[in-house]
C-alpha positions in Angstrom: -97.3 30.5 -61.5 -98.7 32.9 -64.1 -99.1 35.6 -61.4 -95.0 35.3 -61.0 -93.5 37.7 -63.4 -90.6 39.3 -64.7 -91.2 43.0 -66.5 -88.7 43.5 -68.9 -86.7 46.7 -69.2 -83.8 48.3 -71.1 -80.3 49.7 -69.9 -78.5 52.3 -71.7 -76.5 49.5 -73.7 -79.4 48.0 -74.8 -78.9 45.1 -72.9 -82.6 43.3 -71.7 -83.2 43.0 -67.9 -86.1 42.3 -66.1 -87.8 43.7 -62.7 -89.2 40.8 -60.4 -92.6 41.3 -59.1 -95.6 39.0 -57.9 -99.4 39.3 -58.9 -98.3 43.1 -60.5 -96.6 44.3 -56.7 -93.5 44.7 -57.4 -91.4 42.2 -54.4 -89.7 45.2 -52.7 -92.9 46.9 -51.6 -92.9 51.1 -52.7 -89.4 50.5 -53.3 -90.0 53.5 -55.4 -91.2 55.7 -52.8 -88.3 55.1 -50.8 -86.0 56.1 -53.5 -87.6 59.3 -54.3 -87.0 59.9 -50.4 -83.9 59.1 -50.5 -83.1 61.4 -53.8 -84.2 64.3 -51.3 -80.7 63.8 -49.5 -78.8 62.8 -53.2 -78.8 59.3 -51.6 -81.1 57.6 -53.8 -78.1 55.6 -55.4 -77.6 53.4 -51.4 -80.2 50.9 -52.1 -80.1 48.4 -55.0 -82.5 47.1 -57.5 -83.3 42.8 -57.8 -83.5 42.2 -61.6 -83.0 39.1 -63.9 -80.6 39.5 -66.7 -81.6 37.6 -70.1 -80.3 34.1 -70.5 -80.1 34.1 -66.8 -81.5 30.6 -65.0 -84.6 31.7 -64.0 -84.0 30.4 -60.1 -81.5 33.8 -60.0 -82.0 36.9 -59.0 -78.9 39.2 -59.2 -79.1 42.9 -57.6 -77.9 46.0 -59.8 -76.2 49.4 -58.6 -75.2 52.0 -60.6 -71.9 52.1 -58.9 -68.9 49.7 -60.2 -65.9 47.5 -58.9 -68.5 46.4 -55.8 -67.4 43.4 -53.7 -69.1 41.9 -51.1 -68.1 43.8 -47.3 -65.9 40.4 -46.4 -63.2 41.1 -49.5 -61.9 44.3 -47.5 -59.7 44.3 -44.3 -61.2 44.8 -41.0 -59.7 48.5 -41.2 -61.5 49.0 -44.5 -64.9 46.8 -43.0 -64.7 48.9 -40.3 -64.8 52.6 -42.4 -67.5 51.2 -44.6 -69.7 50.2 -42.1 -69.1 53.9 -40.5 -70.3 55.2 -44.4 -73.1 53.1 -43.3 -74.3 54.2 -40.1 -73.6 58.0 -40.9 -76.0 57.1 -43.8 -78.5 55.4 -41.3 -78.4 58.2 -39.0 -79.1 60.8 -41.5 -82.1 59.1 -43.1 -83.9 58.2 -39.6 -83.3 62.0 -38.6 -84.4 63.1 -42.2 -87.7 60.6 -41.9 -89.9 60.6 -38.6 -90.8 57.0 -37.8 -94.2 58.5 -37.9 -94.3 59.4 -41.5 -94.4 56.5 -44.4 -90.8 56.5 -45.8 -89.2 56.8 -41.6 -91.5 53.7 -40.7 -90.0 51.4 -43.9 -86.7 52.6 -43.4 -86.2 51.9 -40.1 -87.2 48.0 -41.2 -84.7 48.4 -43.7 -81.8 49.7 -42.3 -80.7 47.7 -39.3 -78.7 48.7 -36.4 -76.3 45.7 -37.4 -75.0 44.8 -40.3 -72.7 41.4 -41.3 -72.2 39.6 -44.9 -71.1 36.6 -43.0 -73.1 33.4 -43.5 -73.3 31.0 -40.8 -74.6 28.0 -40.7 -75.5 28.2 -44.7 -77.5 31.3 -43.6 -77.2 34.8 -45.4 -78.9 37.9 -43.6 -79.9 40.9 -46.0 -79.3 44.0 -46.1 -76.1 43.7 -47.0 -73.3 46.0 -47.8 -71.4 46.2 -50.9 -68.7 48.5 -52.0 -66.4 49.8 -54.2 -63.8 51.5 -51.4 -65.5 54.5 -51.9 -69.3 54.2 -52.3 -71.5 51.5 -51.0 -74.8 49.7 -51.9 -77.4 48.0 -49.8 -79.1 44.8 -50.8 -81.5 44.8 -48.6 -85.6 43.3 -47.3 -84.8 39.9 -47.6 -83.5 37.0 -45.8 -82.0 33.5 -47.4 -81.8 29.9 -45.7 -80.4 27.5 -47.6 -82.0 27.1 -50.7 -85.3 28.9 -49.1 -85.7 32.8 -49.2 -87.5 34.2 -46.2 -89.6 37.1 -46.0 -88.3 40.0 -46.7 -88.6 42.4 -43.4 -90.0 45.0 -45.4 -93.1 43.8 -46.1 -94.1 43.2 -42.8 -96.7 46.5 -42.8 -96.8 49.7 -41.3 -96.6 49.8 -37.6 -100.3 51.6 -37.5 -102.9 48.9 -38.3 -105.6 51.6 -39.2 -103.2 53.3 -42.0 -102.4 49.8 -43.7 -104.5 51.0 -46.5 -102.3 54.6 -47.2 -98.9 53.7 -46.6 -98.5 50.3 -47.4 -99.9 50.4 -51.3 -97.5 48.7 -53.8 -94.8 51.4 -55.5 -93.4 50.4 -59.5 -90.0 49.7 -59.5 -88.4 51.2 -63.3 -85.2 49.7 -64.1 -82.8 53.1 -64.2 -80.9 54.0 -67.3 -77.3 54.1 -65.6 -77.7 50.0 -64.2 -74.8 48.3 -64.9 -73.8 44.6 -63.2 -72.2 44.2 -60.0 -69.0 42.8 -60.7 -70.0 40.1 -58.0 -73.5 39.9 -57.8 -74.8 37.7 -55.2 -77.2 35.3 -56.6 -80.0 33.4 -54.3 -80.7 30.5 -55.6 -82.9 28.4 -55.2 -86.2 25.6 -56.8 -89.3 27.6 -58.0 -91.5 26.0 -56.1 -90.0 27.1 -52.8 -89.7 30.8 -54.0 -93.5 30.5 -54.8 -94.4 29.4 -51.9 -92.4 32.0 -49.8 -93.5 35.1 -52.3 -97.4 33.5 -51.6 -96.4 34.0 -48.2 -95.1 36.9 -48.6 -98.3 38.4 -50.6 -100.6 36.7 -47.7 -98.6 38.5 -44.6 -98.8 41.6 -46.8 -102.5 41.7 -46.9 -102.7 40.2 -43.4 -100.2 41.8 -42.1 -97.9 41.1 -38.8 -100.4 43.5 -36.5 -103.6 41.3 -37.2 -104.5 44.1 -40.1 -106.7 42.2 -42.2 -107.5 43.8 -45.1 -105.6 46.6 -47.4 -108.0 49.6 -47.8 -108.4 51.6 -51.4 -107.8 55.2 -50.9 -111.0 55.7 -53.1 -113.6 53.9 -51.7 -112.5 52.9 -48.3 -113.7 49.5 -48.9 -111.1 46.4 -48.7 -109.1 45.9 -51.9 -110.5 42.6 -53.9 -109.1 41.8 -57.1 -112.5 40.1 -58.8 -111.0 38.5 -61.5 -107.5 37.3 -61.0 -105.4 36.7 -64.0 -108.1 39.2 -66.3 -108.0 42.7 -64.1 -105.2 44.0 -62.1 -105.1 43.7 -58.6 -104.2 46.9 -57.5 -107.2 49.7 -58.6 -106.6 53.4 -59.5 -102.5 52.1 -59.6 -102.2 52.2 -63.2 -99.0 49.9 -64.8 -96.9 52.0 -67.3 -97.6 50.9 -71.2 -94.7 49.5 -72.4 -94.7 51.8 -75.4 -96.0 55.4 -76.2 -97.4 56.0 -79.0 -98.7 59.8 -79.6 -101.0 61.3 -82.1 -99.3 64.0 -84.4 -101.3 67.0 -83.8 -101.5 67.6 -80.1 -99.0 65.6 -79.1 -100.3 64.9 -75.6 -103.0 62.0 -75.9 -101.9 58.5 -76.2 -102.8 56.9 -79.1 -102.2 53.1 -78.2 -103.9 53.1 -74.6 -108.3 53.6 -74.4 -110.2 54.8 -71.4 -113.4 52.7 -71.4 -116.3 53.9 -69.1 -119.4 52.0 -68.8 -122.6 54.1 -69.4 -124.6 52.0 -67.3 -123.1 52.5 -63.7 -125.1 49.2 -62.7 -122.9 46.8 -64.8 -120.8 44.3 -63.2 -116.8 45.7 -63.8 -116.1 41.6 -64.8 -119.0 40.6 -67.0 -117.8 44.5 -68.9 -113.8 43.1 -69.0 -115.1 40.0 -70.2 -116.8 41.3 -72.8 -114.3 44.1 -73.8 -111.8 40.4 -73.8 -114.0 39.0 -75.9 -114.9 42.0 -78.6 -111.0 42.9 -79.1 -109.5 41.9 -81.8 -105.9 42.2 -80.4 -104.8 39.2 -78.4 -101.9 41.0 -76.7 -104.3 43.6 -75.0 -103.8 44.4 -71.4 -106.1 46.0 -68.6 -103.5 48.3 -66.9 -105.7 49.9 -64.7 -109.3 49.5 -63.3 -110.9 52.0 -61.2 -113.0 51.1 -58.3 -115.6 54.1 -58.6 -116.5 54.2 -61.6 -115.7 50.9 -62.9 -113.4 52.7 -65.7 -110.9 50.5 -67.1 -107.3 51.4 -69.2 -106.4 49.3 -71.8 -102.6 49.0 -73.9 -103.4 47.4 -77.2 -101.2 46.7 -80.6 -101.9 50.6 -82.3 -99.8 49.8 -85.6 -102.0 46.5 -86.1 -105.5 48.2 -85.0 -105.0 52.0 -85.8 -109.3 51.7 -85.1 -109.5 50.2 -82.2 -111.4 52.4 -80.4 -114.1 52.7 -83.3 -114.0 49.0 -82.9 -114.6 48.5 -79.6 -117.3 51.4 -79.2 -119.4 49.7 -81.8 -118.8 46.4 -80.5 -119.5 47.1 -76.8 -122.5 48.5 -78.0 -123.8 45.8 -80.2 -123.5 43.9 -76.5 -125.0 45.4 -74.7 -122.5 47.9 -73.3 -122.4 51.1 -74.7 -119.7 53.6 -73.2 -117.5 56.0 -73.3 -114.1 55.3 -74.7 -111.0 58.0 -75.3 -107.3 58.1 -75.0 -105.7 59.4 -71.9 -103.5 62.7 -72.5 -100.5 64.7 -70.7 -101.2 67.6 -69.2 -98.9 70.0 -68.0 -98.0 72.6 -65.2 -96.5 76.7 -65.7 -95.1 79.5 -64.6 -92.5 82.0 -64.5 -90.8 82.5 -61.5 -87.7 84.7 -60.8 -85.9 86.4 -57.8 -88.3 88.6 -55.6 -85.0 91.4 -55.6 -86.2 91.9 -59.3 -89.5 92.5 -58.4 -90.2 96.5 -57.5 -94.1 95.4 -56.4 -95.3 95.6 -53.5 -95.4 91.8 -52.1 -99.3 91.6 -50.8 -100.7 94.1 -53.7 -102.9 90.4 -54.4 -104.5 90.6 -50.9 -105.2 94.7 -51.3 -106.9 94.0 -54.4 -109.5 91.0 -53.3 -110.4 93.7 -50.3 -108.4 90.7 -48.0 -108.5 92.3 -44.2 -106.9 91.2 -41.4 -110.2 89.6 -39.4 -110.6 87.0 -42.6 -107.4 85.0 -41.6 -109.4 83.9 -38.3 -112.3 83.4 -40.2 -110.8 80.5 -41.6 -112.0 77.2 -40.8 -110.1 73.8 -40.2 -114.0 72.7 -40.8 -113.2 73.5 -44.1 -111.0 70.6 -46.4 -109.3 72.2 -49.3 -107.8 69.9 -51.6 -104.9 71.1 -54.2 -104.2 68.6 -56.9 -101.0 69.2 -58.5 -97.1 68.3 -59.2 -94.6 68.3 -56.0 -95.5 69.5 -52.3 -92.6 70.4 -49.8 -94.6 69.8 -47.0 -91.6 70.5 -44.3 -91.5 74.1 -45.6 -91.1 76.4 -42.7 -94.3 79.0 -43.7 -96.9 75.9 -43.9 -98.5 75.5 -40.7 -101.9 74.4 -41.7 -103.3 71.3 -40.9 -102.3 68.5 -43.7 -104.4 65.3 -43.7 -105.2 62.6 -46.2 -102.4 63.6 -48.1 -101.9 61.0 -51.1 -99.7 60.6 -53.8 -100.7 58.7 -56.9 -98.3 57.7 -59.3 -95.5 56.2 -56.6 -99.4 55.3 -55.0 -98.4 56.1 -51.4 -98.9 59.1 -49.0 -95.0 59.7 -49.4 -95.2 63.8 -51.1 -92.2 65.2 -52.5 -91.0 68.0 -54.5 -88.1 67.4 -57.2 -85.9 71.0 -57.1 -82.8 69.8 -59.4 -85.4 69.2 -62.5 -85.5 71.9 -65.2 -88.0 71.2 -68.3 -86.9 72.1 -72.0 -89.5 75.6 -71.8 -86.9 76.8 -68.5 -90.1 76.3 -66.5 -89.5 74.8 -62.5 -92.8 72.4 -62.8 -92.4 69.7 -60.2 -92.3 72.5 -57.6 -95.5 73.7 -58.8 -97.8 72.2 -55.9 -96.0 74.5 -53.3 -96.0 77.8 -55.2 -100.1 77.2 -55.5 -100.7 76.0 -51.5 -99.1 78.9 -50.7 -100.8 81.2 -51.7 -103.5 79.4 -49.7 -101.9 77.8 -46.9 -98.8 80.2 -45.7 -98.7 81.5 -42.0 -99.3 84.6 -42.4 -98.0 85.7 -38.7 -94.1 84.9 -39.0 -91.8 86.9 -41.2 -90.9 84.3 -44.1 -92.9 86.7 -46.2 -95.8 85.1 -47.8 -99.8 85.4 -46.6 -101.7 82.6 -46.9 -105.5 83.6 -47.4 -107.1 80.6 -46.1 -104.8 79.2 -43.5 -106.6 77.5 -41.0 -108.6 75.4 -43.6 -107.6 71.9 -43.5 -105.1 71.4 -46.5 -105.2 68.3 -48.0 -102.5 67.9 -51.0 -102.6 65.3 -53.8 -99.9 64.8 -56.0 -99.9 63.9 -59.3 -96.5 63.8 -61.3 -93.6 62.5 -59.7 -89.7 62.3 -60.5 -90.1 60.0 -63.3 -92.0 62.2 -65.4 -91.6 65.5 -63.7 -93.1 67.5 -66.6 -96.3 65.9 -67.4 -99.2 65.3 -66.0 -101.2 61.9 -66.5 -105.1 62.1 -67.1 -105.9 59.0 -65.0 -104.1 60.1 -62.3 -106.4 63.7 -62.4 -109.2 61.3 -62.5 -108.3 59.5 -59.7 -107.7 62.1 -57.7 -110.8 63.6 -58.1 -112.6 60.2 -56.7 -110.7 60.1 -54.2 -111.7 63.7 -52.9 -115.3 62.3 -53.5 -114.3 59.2 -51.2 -112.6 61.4 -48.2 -115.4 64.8 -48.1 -113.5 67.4 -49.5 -115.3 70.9 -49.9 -113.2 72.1 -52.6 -110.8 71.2 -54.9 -108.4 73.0 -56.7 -106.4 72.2 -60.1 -103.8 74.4 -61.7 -102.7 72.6 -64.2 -104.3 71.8 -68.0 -103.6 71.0 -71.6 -102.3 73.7 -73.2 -104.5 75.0 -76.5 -101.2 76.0 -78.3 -101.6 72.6 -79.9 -104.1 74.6 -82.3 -101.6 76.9 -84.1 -100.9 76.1 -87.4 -103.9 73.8 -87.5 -106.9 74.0 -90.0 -110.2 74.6 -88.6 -111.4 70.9 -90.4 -108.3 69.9 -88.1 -109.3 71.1 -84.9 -112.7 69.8 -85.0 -111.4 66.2 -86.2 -109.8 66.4 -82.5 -112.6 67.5 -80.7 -114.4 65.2 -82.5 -112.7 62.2 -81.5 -112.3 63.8 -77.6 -116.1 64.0 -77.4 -116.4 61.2 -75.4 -113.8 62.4 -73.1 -115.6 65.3 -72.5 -119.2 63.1 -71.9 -117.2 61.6 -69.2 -115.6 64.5 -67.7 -119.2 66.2 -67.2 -120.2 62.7 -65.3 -117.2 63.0 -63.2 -118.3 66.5 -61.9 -121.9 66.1 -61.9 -120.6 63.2 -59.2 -118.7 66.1 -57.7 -121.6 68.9 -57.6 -123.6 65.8 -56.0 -121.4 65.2 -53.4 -121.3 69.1 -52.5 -117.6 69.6 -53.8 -116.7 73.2 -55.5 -114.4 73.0 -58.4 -111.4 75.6 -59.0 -109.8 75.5 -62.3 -107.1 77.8 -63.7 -107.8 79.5 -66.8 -104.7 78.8 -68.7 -101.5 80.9 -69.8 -102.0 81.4 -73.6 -103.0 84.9 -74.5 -99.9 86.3 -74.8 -99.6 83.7 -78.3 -102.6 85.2 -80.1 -100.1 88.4 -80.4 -98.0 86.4 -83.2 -100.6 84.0 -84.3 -103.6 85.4 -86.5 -105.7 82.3 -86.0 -105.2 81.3 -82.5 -107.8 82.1 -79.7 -106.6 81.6 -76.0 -110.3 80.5 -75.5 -109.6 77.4 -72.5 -112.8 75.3 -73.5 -111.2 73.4 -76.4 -109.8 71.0 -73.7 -112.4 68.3 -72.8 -112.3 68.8 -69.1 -112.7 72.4 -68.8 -116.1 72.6 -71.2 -118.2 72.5 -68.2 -120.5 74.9 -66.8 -119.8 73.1 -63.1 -116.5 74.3 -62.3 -115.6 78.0 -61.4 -112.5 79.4 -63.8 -109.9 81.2 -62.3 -108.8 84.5 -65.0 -105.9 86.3 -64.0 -105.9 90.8 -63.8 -102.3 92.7 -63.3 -102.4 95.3 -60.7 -104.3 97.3 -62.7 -107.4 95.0 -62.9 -106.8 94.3 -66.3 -106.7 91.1 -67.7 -103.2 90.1 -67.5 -101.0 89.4 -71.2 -100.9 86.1 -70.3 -104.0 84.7 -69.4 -106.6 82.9 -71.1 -110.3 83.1 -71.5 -113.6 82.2 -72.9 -117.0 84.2 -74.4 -118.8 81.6 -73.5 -121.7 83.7 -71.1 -122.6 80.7 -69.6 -119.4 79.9 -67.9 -119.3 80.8 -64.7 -115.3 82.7 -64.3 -114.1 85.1 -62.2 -111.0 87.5 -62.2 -107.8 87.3 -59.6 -104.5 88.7 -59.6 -102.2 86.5 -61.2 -99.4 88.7 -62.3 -96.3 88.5 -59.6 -97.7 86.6 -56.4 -95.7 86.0 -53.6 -95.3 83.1 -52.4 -93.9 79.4 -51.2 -90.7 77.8 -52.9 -90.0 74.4 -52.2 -86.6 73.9 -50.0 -87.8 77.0 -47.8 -88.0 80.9 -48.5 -90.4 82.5 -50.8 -90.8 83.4 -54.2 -92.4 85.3 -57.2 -95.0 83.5 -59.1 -97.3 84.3 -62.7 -100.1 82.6 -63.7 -103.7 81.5 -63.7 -102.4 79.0 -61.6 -101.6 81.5 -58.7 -105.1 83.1 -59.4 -106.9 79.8 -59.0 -105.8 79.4 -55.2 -106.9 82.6 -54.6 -110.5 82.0 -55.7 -110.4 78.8 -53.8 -109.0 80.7 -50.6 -111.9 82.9 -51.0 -114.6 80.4 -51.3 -112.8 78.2 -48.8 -114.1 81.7 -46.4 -117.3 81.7 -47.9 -117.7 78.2 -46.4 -116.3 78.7 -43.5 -119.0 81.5 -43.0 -122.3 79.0 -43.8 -120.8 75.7 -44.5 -124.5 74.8 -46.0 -123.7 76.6 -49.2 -124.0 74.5 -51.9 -121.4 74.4 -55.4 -124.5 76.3 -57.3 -125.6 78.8 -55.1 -121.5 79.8 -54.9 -121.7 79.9 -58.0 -124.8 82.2 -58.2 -123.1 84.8 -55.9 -120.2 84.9 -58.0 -122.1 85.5 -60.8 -124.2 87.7 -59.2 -121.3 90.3 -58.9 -120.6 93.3 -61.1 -119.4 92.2 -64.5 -116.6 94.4 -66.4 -115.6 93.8 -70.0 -111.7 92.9 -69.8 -111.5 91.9 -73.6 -113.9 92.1 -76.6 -116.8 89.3 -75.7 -115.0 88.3 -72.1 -117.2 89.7 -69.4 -116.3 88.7 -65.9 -116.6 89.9 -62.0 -113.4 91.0 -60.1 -112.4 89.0 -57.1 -113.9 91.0 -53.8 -113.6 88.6 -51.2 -115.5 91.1 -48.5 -118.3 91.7 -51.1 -118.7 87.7 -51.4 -118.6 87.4 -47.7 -121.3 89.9 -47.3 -123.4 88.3 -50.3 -122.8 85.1 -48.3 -124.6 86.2 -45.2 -127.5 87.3 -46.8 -130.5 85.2 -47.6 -129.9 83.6 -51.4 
């Protein structure tokens, strides 16, 4: 009974209602996936949400729409039945022609949206989906099938159609209770004992791990082992699927970390993940804490606890796990974020391909390209239906809806008037366009295998979350990518204004955050995996602000000497206004052209783009060639040919090599 649970939420009236959901899988499986999809086609509002109002009976369920004045399809006339169910099937035809039945969203939908539809019960029968409407707009209360006082399974969690992709594409979504909810004026109401619902949802849960096509397990996209949950009730059941914390609490002077959540990595890598929850359990003061994530790999765990009632929690804990015998690494997960500015290419008097002329990018390297070669771009949206992609896209993954739906959000503007949930486009094509049509942009690696991961999604379209970059990460480890590439990062403008005293106090506490982020790409430079990582955007603040450096290695995750930093040069090779840097000699960076790159917009055509993040891509697509040339090359000795380029002095102290992709392909077949 404990693993039977309803997550409360708010509406915009303050009322309380709360989202049914079973062992932490929410009942109507990645009904948030299939929402997003829908919001693609501004349909997002057909399908309603099963919640549980308080001072409800707790045998209810009533199902929410935004929409008002709904009735049930048998209060209207046949003449009116009849136009609402033709609403219906115009709706049904457009989402099955939107959605292949080959891709994630097309296979639920089409177990969602029958080819029939009635309200009528016979025989004390009810069959789901139903329609409801208000004479103009409609809702679907759909998956799930009542007898009596049973309630059958609902048809959508029967599992994909494909046993072998049970793992990818049948992975439990969060349902979040929408602002705009309001009651259906009639809401239909299944009743019925406890014990019976139990029993079904336990069904339920079983045929979604067995499955209705003899799949018998449910595969983790980070290890490729079976998903097993080894301590029911203590750690969540789902891995690397993090829940939301119900509140968010942020600390004052960057604004971006998360001060009433803790990241707590084991040092010892041979410690059993339950005897290491037990013990965190038993050393926390706070009775209320919650595990809300676990990661497989590395046996990481995220943690919500009370902040206001233990501001030194994680002081607590990291002296307590120590004292037992468990020393680690403990930080608070941060937001990072995506930019750049984009505007109409009619503005632009460049020429479109100066980028390629000034890498030295000839013809003969587009076939040189190899699908051998997996390039992996972490980042925001993807519109993988543009019409310049034609690369090939596999193991695509999507980690906070925690499917292999992708999407791109184009109505979403953020407060700075930057289009960031588009961003994952802009970067793959630089990388990944077809250079042979006439759509515009050149992709400079496009027969590499592209392999997109996103990490933001339409409920937080701005940000970034750090466990979901983690995550990510391991799961290139899992599938054998060659490179990865991230344009994204915290911004350093948090520093301006600060004291010095102040500035260290933050590094001071993110040292363990950066202890774990050189483990995570030592695993990485082990595995044979090149990092790409864009420099950062914030030069152009040091104009107005005496005591602000652009230098990028006061974030945790970019002080290592492992990756490969991405700088950006104009057209004139110098660096551009914009882009940030570091002194530090012992980084290995390299210069690309950043300023005005053209490139893939999401809902078709091409754009302008400025940033480090448009430089990264490049430096991947050139490295991506490099490999594709000897594929033995390993992360260090790509480094040592980059660094083993002519070095120019682009600002006092910032000495770096200009992108030269023929001079690194030359380099490249010559003995190291």
């Amino acid at each position: 009974m404990a693993d039977f649970k309803f997550h409360t939420s708010s509406r915009s009236d303050n009322e309380s209602i709360k989202l049914l959901s079973f062992q932490e899988s929410y009942v109507l499986h990645q009904a948030s996936s299939l929402k997003a999809a829908l919001k693609s086609i501004n349909r997002e509002d057909a399908l309603a949400l099963p919640i549980l109002r308080d001072g409800v009976q707790n045998n209810s369920i009533d199902w929410y729409s935004k929409y008002t004045g709904l009735q049930s399809l048998d209060c209207f006339s046949l003449d009116e039945r009849q136009r609402i169910h033709s609403q219906y099937f115009n709706f049904r035809k457009e989402v099955l022609n939107k959605f292949s039945s080959s891709s994630t969203p097309g296979r639920l939908f089409r177990e969602i949206l029958p080819d029939q539809i009635s309200n009528v019960s016979q025989d004390g029968e009810a069959y789901f989906p139903q329609l409801w409407s208000n004479g103009s707009s409609f809702t679907l209360i759909w998956g799930i099938y009542r007898k009596q006082d049973e309630i059958i399974l609902p048809t959508l969690l029967r599992g994909p159609e494909n046993p072998s992709a049970l793992g990818k594409t049948s992975s439990p979504g969060n349902i979040q209770a929408s602002e705009n909810i309001v009651a259906l004026e009639k809401p239909i109401r299944l009743k019925g004992g406890w014990i019976m619902l139990l029993f079904s949802l336990l069904l339920l849960i079983a045929m979604y791990f067995v499955g209705c096509h003899n799949c018998d397990d449910i595969i983790s996209p980070l290890t490729g082992s079976r998903i097993v949950n080894p301590a029911p009730g203590l750690l969540p059941n789902y891995p690397n699927n993090p829940i939301e914390p119900e509140v968010e609490i942020r600390d004052s002077l960057t604004n971006s970390s998360l001060l009433n959540v803790l990241n707590l990595y084991p040092k010892d890598q041979n410690v059993d993940v339950v005897e290491f929850a037990n013990a965190l359990k038993q050393f926390c003061p706070d009775s209320t804490m919650e595990v809300l994530s676990r990661c497989e790999f590395s046996k990481r765990l995220m943690i919500e606890f009370d902040y206001t009632s233990f501001p030194n929690m994680k002081t607590i804990l990291k002296d307590s796990l120590k004292i037992g015998g468990y020393e680690s690494l403990i930080w608070n997960p941060r937001f990072y974020s995506t930019s750049q500015s984009t505007y109409s290419p009619c503005d632009n008097g460049e020429e479109k391909g100066w980028h390629l002329e000034a890498i030295n990018f000839k013809d003969n390297h587009i076939e040189l390209s190899s699908p051998n070669i997996k390039v992996a771009i972490i980042d925001s949206g993807f519109d993988l239906n543009h019409e310049d992609f034609h690369p090939l896209i596999e193991d695509q993954f999507n980690f906070p809806d925690y499917g292999e739906y992708i999407y791109f959000i184009d109505d979403y503007i953020d407060p700075k008037g930057y289009t960031n949930v588009d961003h994952g486009t802009r970067v793959s094509g630089v990388s990944f366009s077809d250079p042979n049509n006439s759509i515009g942009a050149c992709g400079i690696s496009p027969n590499c295998t592209f392999i997109p991961i996103q990490i933001s999604n339409n409920k937080r379209p701005s940000e970034i979350s750090s466990t979901h970059i983690i995550d990510a990460i391991l799961y290139c480890v899992n599938i054998g990518v060659d490179i990865i590439n991230m344009s994204f990062g915290e911004p350093v403008a948090w520093t301006i204004g600060k004291t010095q005293q102040q500035i260290q106090m933050v590094l001071n506490e993110r040292e363990d955050e950066r202890l774990f982020y050189e483990e995570l790409y030592k695993i990485c430079e082990d595995a044979g995996i090149v990092l790409v990582i864009a420099a950062g955007n914030e030069r152009e603040l040091e104009a107005n602000n005496s005591n602000f450096t652009a230098d990028f290695s006061y974030s945790p995750d970019v002080s290592s000497l492992y990756p490969i930093y991405a700088m950006s040069h104009n057209i004139n090779y110098e660096l551009s206004y914009f882009s940030s840097y570091t002194k530090n000699p012992d980084f290995c960076t390299i210069l690309a052209p950043g300023d005005e790159i053209w490139t893939t917009l999401g809902g078709g055509g091409c754009t302008i783009a400025t940033g480090t993040s448009f430089s990264a891509p490049i430096v991947t697509s050139a490295i991506a060639l490099m490999l594709s040339q000897d594929d033995n090359l390993t992360p260090q000795e790509i480094r040592d040919i980059i660094n083993s380029e002519s070095k120019v002095e682009v600002l006092d102290g910032v000495n770096s090599p200009i992108l030269n992709i023929e001079s690194l392909l030359n380099k490249t077949q010559q003995p190291l």
